[in-house]
Backbone bond lengths (Angstrom), bond angles and torsions (degrees), N, CA, C in turn:
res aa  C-N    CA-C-N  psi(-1)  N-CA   C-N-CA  omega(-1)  CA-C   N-CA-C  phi
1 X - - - 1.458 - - 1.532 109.74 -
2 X 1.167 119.45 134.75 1.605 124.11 -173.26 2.305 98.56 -95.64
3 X 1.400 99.32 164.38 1.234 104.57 -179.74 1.244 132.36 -42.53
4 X 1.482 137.40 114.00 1.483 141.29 -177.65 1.439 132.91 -84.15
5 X 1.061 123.83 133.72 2.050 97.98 -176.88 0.806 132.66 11.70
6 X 1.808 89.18 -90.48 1.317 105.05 -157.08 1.691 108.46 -61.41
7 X 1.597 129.62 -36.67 0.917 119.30 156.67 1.799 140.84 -54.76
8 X 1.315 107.02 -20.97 1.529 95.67 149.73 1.077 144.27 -73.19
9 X 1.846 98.08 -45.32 1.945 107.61 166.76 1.615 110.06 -67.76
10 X 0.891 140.98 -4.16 1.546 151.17 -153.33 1.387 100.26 15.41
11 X 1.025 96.25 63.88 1.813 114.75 175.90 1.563 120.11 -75.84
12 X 1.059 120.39 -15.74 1.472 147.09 158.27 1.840 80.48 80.03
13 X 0.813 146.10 43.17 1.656 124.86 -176.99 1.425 104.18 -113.89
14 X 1.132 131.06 35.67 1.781 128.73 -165.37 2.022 71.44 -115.51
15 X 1.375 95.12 161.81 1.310 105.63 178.01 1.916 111.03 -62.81
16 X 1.719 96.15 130.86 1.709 93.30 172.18 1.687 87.12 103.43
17 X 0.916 130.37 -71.37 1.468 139.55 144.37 1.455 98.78 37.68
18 X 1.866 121.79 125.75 1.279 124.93 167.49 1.549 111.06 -65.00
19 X 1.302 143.75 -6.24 1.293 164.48 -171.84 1.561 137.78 -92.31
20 X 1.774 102.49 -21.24 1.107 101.99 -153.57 1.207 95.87 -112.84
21 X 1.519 153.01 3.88 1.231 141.22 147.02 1.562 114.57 -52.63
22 X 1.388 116.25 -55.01 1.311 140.88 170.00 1.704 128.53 -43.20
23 X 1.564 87.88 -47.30 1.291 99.08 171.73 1.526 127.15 -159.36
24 X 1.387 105.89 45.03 1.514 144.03 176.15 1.292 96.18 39.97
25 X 1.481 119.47 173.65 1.304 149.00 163.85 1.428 118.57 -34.77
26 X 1.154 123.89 127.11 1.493 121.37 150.59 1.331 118.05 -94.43
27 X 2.025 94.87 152.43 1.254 96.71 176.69 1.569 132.56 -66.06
28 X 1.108 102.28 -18.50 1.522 89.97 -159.69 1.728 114.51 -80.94
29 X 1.634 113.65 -21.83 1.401 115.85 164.38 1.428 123.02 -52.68
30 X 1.418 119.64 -23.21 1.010 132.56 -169.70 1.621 116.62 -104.41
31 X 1.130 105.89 -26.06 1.601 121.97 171.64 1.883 129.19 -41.77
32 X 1.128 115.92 38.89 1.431 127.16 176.92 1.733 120.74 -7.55
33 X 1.291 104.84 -50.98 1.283 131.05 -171.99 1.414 125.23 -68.50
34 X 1.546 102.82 -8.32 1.530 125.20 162.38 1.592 118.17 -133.09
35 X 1.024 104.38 23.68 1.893 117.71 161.76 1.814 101.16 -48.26
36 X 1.461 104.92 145.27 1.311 105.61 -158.94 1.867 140.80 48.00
37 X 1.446 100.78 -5.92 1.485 105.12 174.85 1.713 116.81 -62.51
38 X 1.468 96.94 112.40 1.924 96.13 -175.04 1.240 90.49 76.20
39 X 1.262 141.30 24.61 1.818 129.77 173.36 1.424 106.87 71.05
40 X 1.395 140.78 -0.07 1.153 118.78 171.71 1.584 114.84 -102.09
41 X 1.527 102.67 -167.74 1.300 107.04 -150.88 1.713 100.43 -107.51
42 X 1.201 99.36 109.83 1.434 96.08 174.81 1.110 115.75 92.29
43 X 1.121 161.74 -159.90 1.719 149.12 141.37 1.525 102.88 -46.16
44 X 1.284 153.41 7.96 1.143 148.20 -174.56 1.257 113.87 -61.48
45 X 1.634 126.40 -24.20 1.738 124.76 -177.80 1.811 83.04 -119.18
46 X 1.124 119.39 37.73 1.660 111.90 177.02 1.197 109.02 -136.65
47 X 1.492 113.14 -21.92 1.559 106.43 -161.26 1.405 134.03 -23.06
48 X 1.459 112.63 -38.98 1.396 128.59 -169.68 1.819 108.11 -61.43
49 X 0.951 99.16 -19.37 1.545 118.84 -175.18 1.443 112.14 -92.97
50 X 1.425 119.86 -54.13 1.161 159.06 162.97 1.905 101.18 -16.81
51 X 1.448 81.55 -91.40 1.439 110.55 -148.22 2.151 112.92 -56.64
52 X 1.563 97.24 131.07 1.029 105.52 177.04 1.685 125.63 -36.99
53 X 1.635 102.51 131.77 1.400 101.54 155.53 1.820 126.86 -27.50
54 X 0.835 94.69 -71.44 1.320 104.90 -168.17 1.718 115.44 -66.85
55 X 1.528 109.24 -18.55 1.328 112.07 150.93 1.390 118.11 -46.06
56 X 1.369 103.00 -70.06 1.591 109.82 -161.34 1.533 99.36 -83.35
57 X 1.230 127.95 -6.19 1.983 107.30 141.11 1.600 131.43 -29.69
58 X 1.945 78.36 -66.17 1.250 87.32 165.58 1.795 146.92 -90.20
59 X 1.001 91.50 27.98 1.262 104.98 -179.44 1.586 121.75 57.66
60 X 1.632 122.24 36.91 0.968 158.48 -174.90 1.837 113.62 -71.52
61 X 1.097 111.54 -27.16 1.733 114.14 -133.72 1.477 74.67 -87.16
62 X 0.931 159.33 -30.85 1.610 165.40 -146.29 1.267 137.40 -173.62
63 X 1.318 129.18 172.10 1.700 116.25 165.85 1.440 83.41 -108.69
64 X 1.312 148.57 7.72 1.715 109.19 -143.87 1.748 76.27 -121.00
65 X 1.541 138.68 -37.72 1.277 140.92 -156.38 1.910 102.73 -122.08
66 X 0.874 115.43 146.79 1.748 126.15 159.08 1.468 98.91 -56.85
67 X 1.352 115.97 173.60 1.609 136.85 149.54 1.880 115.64 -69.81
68 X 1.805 91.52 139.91 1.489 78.11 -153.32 1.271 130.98 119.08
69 X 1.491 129.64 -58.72 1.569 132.55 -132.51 1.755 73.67 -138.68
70 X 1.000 144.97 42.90 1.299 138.06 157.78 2.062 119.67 -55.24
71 X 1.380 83.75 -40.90 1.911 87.23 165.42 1.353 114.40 -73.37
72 X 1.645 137.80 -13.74 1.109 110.99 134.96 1.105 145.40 -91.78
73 X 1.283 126.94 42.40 1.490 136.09 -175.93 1.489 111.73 -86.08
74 X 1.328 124.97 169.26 1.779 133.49 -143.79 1.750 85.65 -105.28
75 X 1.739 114.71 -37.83 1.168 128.10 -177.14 1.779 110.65 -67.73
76 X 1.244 105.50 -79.25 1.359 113.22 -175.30 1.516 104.87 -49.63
77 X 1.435 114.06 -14.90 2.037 88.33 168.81 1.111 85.70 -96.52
78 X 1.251 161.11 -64.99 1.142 140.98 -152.03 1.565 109.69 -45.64
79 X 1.599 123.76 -66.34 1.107 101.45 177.08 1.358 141.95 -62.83
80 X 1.865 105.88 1.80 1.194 103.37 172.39 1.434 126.82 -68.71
81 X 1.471 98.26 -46.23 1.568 127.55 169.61 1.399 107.28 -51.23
82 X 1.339 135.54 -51.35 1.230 121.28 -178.21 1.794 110.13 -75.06
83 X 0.980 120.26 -38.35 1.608 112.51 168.10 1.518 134.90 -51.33
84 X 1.560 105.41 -40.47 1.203 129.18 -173.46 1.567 115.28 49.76
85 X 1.411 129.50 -133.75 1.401 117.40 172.52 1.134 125.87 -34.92
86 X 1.514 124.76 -29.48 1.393 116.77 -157.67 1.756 108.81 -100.98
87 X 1.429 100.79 -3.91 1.260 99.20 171.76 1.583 137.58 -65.16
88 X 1.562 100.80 135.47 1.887 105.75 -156.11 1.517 93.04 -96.35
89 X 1.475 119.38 109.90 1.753 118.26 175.63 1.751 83.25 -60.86
């Protein structure tokens, strides 16, 4: 499995997570239903897809981008770039 979100932003929000009392769980660590999507684990190379409404209200989905603006994120090009054709927006 290649690098996931929460492990790039070290956002601590994957379950167990220094983050998630503070500022609960994200979906996409937890996301089953996209295990292996883009090779990662869980929604972890999906998040943008992933992640709850009500996250990206609140401006949750990241520290590095707003809600919304996921195509400009530091992550989602990276994993675009590393997928190349086979990458699933």
């Amino acid at each position: 499995m290649k690098m996931n979100c929460w492990e790039f932003y070290e956002c601590g929000r994957e379950p167990g997570g220094h983050s998630v009392e503070r500022r609960g769980a994200c979906q996409a660590p937890m996301d089953e239903e996209h295990n292996g999507t883009n090779c990662g684990k869980n929604g972890g190379r999906y998040c943008w897809s992933v992640m709850s409404e009500a996250s990206k209200r609140e401006g949750k989905c990241c520290k590095r981008v707003g809600a919304g603006e996921c195509c400009e994120c530091l992550f989602y090009k990276l994993v675009k770039g590393q997928e190349g054709e086979k990458f699933v927006p």
